[in-house]
KEKOL-176697 format. One record per residue (C-alpha): residue in three letters; x, y, z. Coordinates in Angstrom, 2 decimals, padded with zeros to 5 digits, always signed. Each point is the difference from the previous one (the first is absolute). Layout:
BEGIN
r/east/north/up
ALA/X/Y/Z
...
# end
This chain:
BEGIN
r/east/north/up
UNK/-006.13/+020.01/-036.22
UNK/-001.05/+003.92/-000.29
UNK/+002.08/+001.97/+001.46
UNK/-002.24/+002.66/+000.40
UNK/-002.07/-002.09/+002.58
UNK/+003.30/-001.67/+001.66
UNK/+001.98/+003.73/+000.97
UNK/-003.79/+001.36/+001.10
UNK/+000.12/-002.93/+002.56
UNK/+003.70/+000.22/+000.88
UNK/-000.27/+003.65/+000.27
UNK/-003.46/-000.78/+002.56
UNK/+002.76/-002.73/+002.05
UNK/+002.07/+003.13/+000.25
UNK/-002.31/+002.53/+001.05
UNK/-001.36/-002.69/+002.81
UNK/+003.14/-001.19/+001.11
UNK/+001.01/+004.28/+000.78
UNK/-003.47/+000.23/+001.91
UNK/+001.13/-003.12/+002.28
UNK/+003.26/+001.00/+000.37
UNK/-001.40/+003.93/+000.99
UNK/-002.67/-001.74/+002.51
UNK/+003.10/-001.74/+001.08
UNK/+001.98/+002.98/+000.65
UNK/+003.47/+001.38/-001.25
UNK/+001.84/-002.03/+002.43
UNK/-001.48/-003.65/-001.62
UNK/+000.26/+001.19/-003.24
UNK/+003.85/+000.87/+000.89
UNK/+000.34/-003.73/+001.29
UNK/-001.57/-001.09/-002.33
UNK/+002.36/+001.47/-002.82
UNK/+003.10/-001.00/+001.93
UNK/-000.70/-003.57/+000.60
UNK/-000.43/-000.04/-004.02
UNK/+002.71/+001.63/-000.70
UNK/+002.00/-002.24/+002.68
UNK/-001.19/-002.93/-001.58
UNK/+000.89/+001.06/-003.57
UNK/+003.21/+000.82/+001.22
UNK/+000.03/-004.13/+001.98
UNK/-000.66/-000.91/-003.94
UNK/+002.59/+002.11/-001.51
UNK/+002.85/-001.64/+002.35
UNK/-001.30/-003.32/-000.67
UNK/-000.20/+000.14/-003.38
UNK/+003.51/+000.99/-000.05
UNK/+001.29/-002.77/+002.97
UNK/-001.82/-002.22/-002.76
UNK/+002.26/+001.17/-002.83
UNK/+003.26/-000.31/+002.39
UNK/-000.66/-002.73/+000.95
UNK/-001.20/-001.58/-003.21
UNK/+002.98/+001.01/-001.65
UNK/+003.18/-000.32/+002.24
UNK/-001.19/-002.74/+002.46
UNK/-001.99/-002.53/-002.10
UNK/+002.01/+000.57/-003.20
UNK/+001.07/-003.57/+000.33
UNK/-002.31/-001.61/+002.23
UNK/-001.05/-003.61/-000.12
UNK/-003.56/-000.57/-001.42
UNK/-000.57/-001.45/+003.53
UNK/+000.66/+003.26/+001.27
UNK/-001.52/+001.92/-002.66
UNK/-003.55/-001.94/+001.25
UNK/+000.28/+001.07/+003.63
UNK/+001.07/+003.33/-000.72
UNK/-003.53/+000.75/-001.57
UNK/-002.15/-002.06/+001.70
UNK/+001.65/+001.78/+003.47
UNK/-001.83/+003.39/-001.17
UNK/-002.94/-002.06/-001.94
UNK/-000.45/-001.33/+003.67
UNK/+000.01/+003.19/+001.64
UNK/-002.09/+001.82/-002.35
UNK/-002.75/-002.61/+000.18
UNK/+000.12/+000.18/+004.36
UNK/-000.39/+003.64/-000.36
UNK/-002.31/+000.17/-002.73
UNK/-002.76/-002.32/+002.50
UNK/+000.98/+002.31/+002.94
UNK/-001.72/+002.49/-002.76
UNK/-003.15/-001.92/-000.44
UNK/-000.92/-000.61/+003.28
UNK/+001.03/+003.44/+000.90
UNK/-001.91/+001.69/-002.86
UNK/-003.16/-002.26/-000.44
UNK/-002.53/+002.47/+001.25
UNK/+001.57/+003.08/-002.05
UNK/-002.10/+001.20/-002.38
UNK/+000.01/+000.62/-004.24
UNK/+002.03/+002.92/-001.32
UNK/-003.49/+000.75/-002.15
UNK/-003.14/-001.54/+001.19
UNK/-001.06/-001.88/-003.34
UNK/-003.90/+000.05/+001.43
UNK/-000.07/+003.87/-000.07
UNK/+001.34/-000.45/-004.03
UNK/-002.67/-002.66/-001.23
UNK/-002.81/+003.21/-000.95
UNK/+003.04/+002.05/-002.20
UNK/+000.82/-001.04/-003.21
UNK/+003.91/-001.23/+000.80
UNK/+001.53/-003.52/-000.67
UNK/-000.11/-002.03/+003.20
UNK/+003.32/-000.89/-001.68
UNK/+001.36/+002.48/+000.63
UNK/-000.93/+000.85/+003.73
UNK/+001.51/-003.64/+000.74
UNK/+003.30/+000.39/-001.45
UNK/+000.39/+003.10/+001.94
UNK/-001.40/-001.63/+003.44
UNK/+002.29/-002.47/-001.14
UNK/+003.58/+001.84/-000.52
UNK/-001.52/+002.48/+003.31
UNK/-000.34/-003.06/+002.18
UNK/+003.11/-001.42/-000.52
UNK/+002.38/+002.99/+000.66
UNK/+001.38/-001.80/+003.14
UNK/+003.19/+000.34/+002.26
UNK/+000.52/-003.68/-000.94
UNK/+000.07/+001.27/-003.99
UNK/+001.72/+002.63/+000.80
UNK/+003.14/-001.14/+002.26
UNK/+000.28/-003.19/-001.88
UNK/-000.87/+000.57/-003.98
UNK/+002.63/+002.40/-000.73
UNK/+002.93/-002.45/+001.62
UNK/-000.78/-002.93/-001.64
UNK/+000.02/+002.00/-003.42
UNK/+003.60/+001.20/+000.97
UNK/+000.98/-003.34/+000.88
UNK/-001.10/-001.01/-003.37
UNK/+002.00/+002.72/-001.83
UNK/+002.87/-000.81/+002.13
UNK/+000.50/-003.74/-001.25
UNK/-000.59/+001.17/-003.18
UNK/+002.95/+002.06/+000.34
UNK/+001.90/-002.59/+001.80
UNK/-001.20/-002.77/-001.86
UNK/-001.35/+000.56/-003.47
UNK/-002.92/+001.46/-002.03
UNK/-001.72/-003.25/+000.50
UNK/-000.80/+000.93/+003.92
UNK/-002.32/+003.00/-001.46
UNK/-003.16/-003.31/-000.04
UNK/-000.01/+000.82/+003.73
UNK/-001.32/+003.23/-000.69
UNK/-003.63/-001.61/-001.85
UNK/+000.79/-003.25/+002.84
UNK/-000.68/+002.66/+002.88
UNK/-002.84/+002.34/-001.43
UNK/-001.79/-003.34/-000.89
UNK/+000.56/-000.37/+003.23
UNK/-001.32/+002.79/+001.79
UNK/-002.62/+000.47/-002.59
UNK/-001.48/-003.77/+000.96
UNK/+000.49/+000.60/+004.10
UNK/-002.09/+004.07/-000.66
UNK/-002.82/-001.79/-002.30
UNK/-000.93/-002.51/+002.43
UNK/+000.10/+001.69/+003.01
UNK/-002.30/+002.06/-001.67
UNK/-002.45/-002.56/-001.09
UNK/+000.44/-001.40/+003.73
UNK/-000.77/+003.89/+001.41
UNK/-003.11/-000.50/-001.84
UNK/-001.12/-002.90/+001.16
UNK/+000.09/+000.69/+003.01
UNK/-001.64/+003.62/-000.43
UNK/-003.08/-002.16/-001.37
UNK/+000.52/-001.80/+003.32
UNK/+000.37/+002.87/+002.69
UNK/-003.41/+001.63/-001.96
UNK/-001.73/-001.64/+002.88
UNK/+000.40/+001.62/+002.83
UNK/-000.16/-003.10/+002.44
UNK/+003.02/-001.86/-001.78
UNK/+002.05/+003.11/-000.79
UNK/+002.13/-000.47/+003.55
UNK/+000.09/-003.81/-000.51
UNK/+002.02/+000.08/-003.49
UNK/+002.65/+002.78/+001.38
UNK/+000.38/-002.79/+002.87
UNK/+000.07/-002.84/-002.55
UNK/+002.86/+002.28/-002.01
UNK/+001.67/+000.66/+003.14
UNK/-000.05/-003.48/+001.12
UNK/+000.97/-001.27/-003.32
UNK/+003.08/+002.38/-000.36
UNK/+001.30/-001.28/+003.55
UNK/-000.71/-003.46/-001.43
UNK/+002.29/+000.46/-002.59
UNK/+002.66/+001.99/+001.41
UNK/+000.53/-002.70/+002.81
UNK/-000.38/-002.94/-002.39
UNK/+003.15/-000.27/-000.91
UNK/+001.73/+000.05/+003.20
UNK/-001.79/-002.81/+001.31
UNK/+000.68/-002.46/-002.99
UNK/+003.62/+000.91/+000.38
UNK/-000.49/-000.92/+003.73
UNK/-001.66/-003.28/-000.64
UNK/+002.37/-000.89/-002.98
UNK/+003.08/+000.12/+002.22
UNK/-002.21/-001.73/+002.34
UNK/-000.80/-002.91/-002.14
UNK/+003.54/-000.03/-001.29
UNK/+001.13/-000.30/+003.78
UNK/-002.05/-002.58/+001.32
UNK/+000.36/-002.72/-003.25
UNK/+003.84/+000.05/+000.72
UNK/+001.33/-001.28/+002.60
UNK/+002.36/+002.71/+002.55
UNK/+003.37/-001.60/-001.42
UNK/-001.29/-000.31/-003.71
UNK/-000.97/+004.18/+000.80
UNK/+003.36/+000.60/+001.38
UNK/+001.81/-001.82/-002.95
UNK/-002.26/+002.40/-002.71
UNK/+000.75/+003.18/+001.72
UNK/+004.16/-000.71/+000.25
UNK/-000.26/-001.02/-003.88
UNK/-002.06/+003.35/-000.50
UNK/+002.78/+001.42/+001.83
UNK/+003.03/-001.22/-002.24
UNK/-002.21/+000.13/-003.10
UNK/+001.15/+002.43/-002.81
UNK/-001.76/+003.11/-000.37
UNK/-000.57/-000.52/-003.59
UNK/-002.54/-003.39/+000.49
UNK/-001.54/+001.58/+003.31
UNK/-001.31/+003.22/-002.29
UNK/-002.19/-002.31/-002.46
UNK/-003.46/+000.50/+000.01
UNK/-002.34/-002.65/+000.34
UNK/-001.57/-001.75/-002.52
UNK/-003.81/+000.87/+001.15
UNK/+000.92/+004.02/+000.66
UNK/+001.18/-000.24/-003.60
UNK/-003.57/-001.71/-001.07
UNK/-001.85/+002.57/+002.24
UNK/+001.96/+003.10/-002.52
UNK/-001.56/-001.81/-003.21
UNK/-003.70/-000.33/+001.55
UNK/-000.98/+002.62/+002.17
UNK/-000.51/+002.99/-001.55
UNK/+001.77/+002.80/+002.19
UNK/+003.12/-001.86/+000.09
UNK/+000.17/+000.40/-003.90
UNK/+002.30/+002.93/+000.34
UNK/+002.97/-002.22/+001.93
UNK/-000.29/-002.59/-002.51
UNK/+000.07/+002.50/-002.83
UNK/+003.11/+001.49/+001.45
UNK/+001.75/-003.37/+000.50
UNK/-000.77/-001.33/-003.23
UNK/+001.42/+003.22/-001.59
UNK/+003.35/-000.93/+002.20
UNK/-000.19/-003.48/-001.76
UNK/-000.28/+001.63/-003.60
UNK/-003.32/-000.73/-000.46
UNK/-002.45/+002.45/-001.18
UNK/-002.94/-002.04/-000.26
UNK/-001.29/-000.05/+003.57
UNK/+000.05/+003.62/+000.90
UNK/-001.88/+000.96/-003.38
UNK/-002.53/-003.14/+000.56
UNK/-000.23/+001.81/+003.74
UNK/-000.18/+003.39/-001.07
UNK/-002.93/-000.98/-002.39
UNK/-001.87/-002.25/+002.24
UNK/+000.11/+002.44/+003.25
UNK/-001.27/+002.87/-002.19
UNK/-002.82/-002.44/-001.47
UNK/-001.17/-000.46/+003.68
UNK/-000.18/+003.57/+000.88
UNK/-002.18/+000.62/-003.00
UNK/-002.59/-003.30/+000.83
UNK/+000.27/+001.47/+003.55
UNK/-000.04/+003.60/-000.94
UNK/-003.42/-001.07/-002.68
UNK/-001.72/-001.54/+003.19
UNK/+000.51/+002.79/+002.76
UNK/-001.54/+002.17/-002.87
UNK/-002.70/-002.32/-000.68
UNK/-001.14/-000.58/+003.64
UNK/+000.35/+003.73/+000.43
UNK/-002.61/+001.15/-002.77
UNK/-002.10/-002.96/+001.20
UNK/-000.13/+001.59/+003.56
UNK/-000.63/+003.17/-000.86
UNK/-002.56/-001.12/-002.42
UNK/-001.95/-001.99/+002.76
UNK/+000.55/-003.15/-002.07
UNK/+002.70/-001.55/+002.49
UNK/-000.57/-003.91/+000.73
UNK/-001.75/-000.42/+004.01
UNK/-000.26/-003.15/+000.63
UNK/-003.68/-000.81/+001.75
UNK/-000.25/-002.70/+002.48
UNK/-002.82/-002.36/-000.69
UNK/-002.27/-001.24/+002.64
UNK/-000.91/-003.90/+000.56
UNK/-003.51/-000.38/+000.63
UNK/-001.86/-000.40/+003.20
UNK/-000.07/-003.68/-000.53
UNK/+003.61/-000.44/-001.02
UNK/+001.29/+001.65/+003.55
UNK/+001.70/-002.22/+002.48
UNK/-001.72/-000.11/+003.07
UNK/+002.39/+001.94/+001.76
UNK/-001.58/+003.36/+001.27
UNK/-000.04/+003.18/-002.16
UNK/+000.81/+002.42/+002.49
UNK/+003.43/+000.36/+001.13
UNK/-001.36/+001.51/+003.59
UNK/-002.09/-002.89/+000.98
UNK/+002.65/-002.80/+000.47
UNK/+000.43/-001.15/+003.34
UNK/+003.50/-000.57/+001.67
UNK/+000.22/-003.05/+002.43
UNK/+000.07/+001.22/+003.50
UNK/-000.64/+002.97/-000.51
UNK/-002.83/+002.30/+001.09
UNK/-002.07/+001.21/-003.09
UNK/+000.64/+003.54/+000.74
UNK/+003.65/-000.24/+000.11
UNK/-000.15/-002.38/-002.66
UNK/-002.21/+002.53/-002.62
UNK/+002.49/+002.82/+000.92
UNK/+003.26/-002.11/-001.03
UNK/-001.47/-000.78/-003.03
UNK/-000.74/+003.56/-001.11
UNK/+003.41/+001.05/+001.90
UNK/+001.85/-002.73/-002.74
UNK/-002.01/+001.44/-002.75
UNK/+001.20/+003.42/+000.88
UNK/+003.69/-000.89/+000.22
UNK/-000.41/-002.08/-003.57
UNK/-001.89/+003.25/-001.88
UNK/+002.97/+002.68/+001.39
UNK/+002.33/+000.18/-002.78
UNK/+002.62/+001.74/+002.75
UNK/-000.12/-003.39/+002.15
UNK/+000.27/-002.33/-003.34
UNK/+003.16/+002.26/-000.74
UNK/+001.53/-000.11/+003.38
UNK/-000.38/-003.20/+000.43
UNK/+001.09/-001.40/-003.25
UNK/+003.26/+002.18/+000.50
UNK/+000.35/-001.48/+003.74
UNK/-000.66/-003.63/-001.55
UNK/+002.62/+000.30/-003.07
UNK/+002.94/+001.55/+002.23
UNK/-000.61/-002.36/+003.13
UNK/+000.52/-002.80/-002.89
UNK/+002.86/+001.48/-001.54
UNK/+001.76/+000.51/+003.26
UNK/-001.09/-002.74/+001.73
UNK/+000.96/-002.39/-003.48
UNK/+003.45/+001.72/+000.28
UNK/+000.74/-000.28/+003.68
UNK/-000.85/-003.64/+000.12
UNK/+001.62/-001.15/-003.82
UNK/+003.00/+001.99/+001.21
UNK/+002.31/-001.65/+001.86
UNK/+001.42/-004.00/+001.13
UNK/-002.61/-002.44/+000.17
UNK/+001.60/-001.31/+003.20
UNK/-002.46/+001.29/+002.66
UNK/-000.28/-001.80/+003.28
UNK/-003.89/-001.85/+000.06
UNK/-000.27/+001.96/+003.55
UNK/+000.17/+003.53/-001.95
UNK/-002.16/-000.70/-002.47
UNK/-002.92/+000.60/+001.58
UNK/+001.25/+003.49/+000.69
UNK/-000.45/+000.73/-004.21
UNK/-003.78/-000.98/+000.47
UNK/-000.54/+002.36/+002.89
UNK/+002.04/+002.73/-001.87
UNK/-002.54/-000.80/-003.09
UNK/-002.93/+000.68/+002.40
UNK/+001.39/+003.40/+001.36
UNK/+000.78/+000.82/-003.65
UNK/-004.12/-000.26/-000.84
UNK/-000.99/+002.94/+002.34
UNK/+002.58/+002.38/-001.22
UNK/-002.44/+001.03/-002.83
UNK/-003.41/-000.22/+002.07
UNK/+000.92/+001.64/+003.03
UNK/-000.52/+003.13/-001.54
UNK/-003.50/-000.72/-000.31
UNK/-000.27/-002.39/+002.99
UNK/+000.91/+003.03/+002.46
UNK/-002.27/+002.60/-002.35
UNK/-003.47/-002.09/-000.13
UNK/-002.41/+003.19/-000.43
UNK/+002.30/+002.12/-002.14
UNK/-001.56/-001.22/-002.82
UNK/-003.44/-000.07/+000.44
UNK/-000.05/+004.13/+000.19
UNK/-003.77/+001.07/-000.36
UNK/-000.82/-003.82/-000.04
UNK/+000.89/+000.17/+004.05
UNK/-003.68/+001.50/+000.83
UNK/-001.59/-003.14/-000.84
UNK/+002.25/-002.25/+001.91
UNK/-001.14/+002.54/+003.14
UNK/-003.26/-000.55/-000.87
UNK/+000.01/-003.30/-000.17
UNK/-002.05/-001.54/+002.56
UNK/+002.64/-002.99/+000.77
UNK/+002.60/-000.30/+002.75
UNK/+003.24/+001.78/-000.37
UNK/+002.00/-003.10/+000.62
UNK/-002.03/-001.86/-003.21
UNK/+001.31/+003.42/-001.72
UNK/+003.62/-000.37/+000.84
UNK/-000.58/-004.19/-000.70
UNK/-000.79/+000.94/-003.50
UNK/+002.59/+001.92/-000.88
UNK/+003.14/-002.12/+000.94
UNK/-001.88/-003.19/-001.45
UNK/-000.28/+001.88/-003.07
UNK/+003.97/+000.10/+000.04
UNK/+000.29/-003.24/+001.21
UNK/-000.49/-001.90/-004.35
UNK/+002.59/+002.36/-001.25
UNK/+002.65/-000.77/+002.80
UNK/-000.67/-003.22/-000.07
UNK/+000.50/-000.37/-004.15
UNK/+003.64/+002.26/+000.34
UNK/+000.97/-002.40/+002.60
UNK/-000.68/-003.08/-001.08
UNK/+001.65/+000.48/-003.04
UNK/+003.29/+001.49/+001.82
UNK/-000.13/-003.46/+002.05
UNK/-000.23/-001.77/-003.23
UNK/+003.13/+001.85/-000.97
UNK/+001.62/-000.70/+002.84
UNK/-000.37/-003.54/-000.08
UNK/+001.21/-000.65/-003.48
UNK/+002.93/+002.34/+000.35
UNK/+001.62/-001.61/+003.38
UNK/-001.62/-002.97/-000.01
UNK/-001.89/+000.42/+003.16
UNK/-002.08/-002.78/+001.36
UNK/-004.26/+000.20/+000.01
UNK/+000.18/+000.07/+003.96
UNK/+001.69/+003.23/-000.23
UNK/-002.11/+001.56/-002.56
UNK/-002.75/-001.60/+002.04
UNK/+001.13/+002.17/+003.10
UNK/+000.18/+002.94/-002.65
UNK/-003.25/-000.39/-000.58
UNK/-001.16/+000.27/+003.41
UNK/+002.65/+002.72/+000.55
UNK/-001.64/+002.12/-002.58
UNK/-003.37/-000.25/+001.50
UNK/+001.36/+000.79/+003.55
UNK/+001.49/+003.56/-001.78
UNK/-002.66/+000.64/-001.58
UNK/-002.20/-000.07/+003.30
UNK/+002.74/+002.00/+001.29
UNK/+000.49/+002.71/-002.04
UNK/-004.16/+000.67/-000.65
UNK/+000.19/+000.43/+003.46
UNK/+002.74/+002.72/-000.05
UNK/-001.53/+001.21/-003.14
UNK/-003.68/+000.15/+002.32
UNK/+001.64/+001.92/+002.31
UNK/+001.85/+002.43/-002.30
UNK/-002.61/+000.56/-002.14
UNK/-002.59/+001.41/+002.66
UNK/+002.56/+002.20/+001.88
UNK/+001.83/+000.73/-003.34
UNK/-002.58/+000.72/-003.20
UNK/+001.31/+001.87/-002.77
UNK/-001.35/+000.92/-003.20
UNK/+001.06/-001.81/-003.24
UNK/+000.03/+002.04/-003.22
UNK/-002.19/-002.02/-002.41
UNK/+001.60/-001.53/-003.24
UNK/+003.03/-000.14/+002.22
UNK/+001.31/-001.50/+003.58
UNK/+001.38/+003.44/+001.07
UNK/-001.17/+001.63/+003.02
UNK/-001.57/+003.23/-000.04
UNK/+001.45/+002.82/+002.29
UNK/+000.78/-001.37/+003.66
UNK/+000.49/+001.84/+003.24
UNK/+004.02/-000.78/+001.17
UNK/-002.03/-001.90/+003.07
UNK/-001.37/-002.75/-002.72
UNK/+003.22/+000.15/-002.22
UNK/+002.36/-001.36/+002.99
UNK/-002.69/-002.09/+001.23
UNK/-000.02/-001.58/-003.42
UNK/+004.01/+000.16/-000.10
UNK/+000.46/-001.61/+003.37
UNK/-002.74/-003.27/-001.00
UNK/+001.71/-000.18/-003.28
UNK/+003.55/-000.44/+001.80
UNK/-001.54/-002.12/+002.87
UNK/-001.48/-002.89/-002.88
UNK/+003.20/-001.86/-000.20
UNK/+000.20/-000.54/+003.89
UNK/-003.93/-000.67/+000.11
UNK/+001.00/-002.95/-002.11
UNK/+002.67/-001.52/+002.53
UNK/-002.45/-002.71/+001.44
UNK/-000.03/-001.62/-004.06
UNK/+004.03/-000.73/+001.10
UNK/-001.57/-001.70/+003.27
UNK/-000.50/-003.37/-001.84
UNK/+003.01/-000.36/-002.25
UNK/+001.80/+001.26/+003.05
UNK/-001.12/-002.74/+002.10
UNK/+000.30/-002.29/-002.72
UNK/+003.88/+000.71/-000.12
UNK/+000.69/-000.41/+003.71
UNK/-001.43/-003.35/+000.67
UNK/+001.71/-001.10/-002.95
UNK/+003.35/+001.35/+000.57
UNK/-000.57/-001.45/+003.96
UNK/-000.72/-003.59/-001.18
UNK/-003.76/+000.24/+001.69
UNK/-002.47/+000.18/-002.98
UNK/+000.35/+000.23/-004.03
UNK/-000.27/+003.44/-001.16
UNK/-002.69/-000.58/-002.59
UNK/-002.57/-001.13/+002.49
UNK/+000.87/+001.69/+002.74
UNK/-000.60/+003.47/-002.56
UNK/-003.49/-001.43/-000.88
UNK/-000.97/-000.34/+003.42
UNK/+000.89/+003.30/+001.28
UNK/-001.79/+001.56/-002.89
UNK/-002.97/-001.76/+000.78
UNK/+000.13/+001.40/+003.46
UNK/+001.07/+003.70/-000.99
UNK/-003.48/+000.07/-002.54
UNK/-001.79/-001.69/+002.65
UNK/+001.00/+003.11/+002.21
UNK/+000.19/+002.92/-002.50
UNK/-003.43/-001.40/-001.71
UNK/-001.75/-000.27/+004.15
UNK/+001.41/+004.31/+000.19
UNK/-001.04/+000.64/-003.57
UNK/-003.71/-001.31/+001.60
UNK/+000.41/+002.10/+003.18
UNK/+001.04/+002.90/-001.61
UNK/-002.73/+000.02/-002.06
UNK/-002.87/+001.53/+002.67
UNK/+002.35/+002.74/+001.68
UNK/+001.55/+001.29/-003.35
UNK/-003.69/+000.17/-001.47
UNK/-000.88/+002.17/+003.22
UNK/+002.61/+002.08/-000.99
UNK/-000.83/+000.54/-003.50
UNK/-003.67/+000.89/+000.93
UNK/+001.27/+002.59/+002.28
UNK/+002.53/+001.18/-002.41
UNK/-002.69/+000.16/-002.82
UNK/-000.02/+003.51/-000.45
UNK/+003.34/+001.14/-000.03
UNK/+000.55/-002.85/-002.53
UNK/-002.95/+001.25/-001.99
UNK/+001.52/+003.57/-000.12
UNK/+003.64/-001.02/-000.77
UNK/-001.15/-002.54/-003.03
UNK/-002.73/+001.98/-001.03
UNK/+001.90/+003.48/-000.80
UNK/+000.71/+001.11/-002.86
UNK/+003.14/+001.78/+000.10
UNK/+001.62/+002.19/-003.13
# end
């Protein structure tokens, strides 16, 4: 390494980083100074709670103990450290290594600064310094043989810093095109939430499983021994969390420390060595794939073509399928209306965020709770699971032209009825709502057991919202417009008028959805009079509320179109603005 070369560049970070901070104004630079300081200061205390804590309260702690007290922290770190990543994907290189490649400087060198730049986090920060002090405070309180910790938990860190690296990389290489840039930060996103709610949900459907293979007096029995059990055989660990320490690679550290309770020194030097061996293969390959991008020699993968004779018979163009019953215009504008929604990154996001949570929640509210449910209120979990699909779309349902921005002048120009306009865009909605709620339905049915007639009537249910809500969302949408900010589903700057109107159809979706309740409803009270089964009886009555909703949705169609063509304008101005 020269060091000539390396304090010219980290004397050029320092003179850019004084020019951003002077753009920025005293006042951020102040901030920004006290928010460091603050969380040096955060450090300082934990690093000393570590040592405390090390020293007077684990001084003769179980190894048991010793394992959750550092996997606790280990835990924590790793949540906040992928808070970081999604939160800091976009950001930038301290030194841009492309603006280096014409000087005569080691690449090297440039990366190992990017490197130890990138990685002065919060999450470093707050969380470094106290496990160091916890290490030095069971060596105090425990022996000079604790000190391993210290290599356990740089190893550590050093392995979790090299391949987030490597990973920021990739997907830098990724986000160089422009048209899939918006669709990883929604993958990390949706990943992150993924993993964050994971958890949670096994634990739900473990005590779940655990519940239903036992009978209720078998359960009863277990939890009155659990009761009257000693404390000493309810704190072991089981056998496949103690597997977990020796394989997976982050949970190295706990093992290390418990082993060191047992005597052993073995495992937390094996650890110590193997976690910094990963951070070097995964510190060799971020630099590796960084050189290569810069260099123009990264890997793109090319998709080859069949030829003409190999293709299926099925028609090339996308735009020229035909839907049954369906007037070609109407049926050409839903097509290009789905291939809109599938190309916005923004919609992929939302509704990959609306999909995962309405699982989670939806998993938990049903796979909480006795199995003992009545067959009469069962159906009232299906029609639940259909309400739950249009909490995610009917922010797009009641904003169909926010979107289309500049597009809008060609649907005004379009020489088609209004009403095949409006048809177009709620059938375009009409795949993804389906897909969300057929697989809540399928949830519901395995969790409580519900029979195919009600998911049957679910079905139908689903279809009758659906023609409700697009026309709600028709309506809205033409007296309503508002501007979408693209790359994102926030609306641009609204007059108060639009912002209430908005608020009030927002608040008013829940009770828009009572006639869903109709069937189940009916269901119920014929059952609980003695006149009809509830099963059938909900079937029938959501045959009869789609037959109705689906004969409106068909009226609706020529009066709302009317209005849309004499609303063109002002919806032409609102979605068309551009507004700073």
């Amino acid at each position: 390494m020269n060091t000539g070369h390396l304090r010219t560049i980290l004397w050029l970070r320092w003179r850019l980083t004084r020019n951003q901070w002077s753009r920025g104004g005293s006042i951020n630079a102040v901030l920004s100074i006290i928010v460091l300081v603050a969380g040096c200061i955060i450090g300082g205390v934990g690093s000393v709670v570590g040592l405390l804590v090390g020293a007077f309260a684990l001084d003769e702690a179980s190894p048991n103990v010793l394992l959750v007290a550092w996997d606790l922290p280990i835990l924590m770190f790793l949540f906040f450290w992928m808070i970081g990543i999604v939160s800091e994907i976009q950001r930038s290189e301290v030194i841009d290594i492309g603006r280096m490649l014409h000087l005569p400087v080691a690449l090297k060198d440039i990366f190992f600064i990017n490197y130890l730049a990138a990685h002065v986090t919060p999450s470093i920060i707050l969380f470094v310094p106290g496990l160091l002090g916890l290490t030095l405070g069971l060596t105090f309180g425990r022996g000079p043989a604790m000190l391993l910790m210290a290599p356990l938990v740089l190893g550590f860190v050093f392995m979790i810093t090299a391949w987030t690296y490597c990973l920021r990389g990739w997907l830098v290489t990724l986000m160089s095109n422009p048209r899939r840039r918006r669709a990883v930060i929604a993958g990390v996103t949706f990943t992150f939430i993924l993993l964050t709610q994971m958890p949670n949900f096994l634990n739900v459907l473990h005590d779940r499983r655990g519940r239903r293979s036992k009978p209720a007096e078998v359960v009863q029995s277990d939890e009155q021994a659990e009761s009257t059990e000693p404390k000493a055989k309810r704190k072991t660990i089981p056998p496949f969390i103690l597997t977990a320490h020796k394989v997976v690679p982050f949970l190295w550290v706990g093992n290390g420390a418990m082993s060191l309770g047992q005597g052993s020194l073995l495992p937390a030097a094996l650890g110590s060595v193997g976690l910094f061996g990963l951070g070097a293969l995964g510190l060799r390959r971020a630099y590796r794939s960084t050189v290569h991008f810069y260099q123009g020699r990264a890997k793109v993968k090319k998709r080859i073509r069949k030829p003409k004779a190999e293709r299926s018979a099925v028609p090339d163009r996308f735009l020229e399928r035909r839907i049954p019953g369906v007037p070609d215009e109407a049926a050409a504008l839903t097509l290009a209306f789905l291939r809109s929604l599938a190309r916005a990154s923004e919609v992929k996001m939302m509704l990959a965020s609306n999909i995962l949570m309405l699982l989670f929640f939806c998993a938990m509210i049903l796979l909480r709770g006795s199995g003992n449910v009545s067959n009469d209120v069962k159906p009232f979990f299906a029609s639940g699971a259909v309400v739950f699909t249009f909490f995610g779309l009917v922010q797009l349902m009641f904003n169909l032209f926010g979107m289309d921005r500049n597009g809008f002048r060609a649907l005004v120009l379009l020489p088609v009825p209004r009403r095949h306009i409006l048809l177009g865009k709620n059938l375009a909605f009409l795949p993804i709502a389906l897909t969300i709620g057929l697989v809540l339905l399928t949830l519901v049915m395995f969790a409580r057991s519900v029979s195919p007639i009600v998911i049957g009537a679910a079905v139908l249910q689903l279809l009758a919202a659906f023609f409700l809500l697009s026309m709600l969302g028709n309506l809205v949408s033409v007296l309503v417009p508002h501007r979408v900010a693209p790359g994102s589903l926030k609306p641009t700057k609204m007059s108060k008028l639009t912002t209430l109107l908005l608020f009030v159809s927002r608040m008013l979706f829940p009770l828009a959805m009572t006639p869903i309740f109709l069937a189940p409803l009916m269901g119920l009270l014929m059952s609980r009079a003695g006149w009809l089964p509830a099963a059938p009886t909900n079937l029938l009555v959501s045959a009869v509320v789609l037959g109705l909703l689906a004969l409106a949705y068909r009226l609706s169609l020529n009066p709302l179109g009317n209005l849309l063509q004499q609303r063109e304008r002002q919806v032409l101005d609102v979605v068309t603005q551009e507004v700073e």
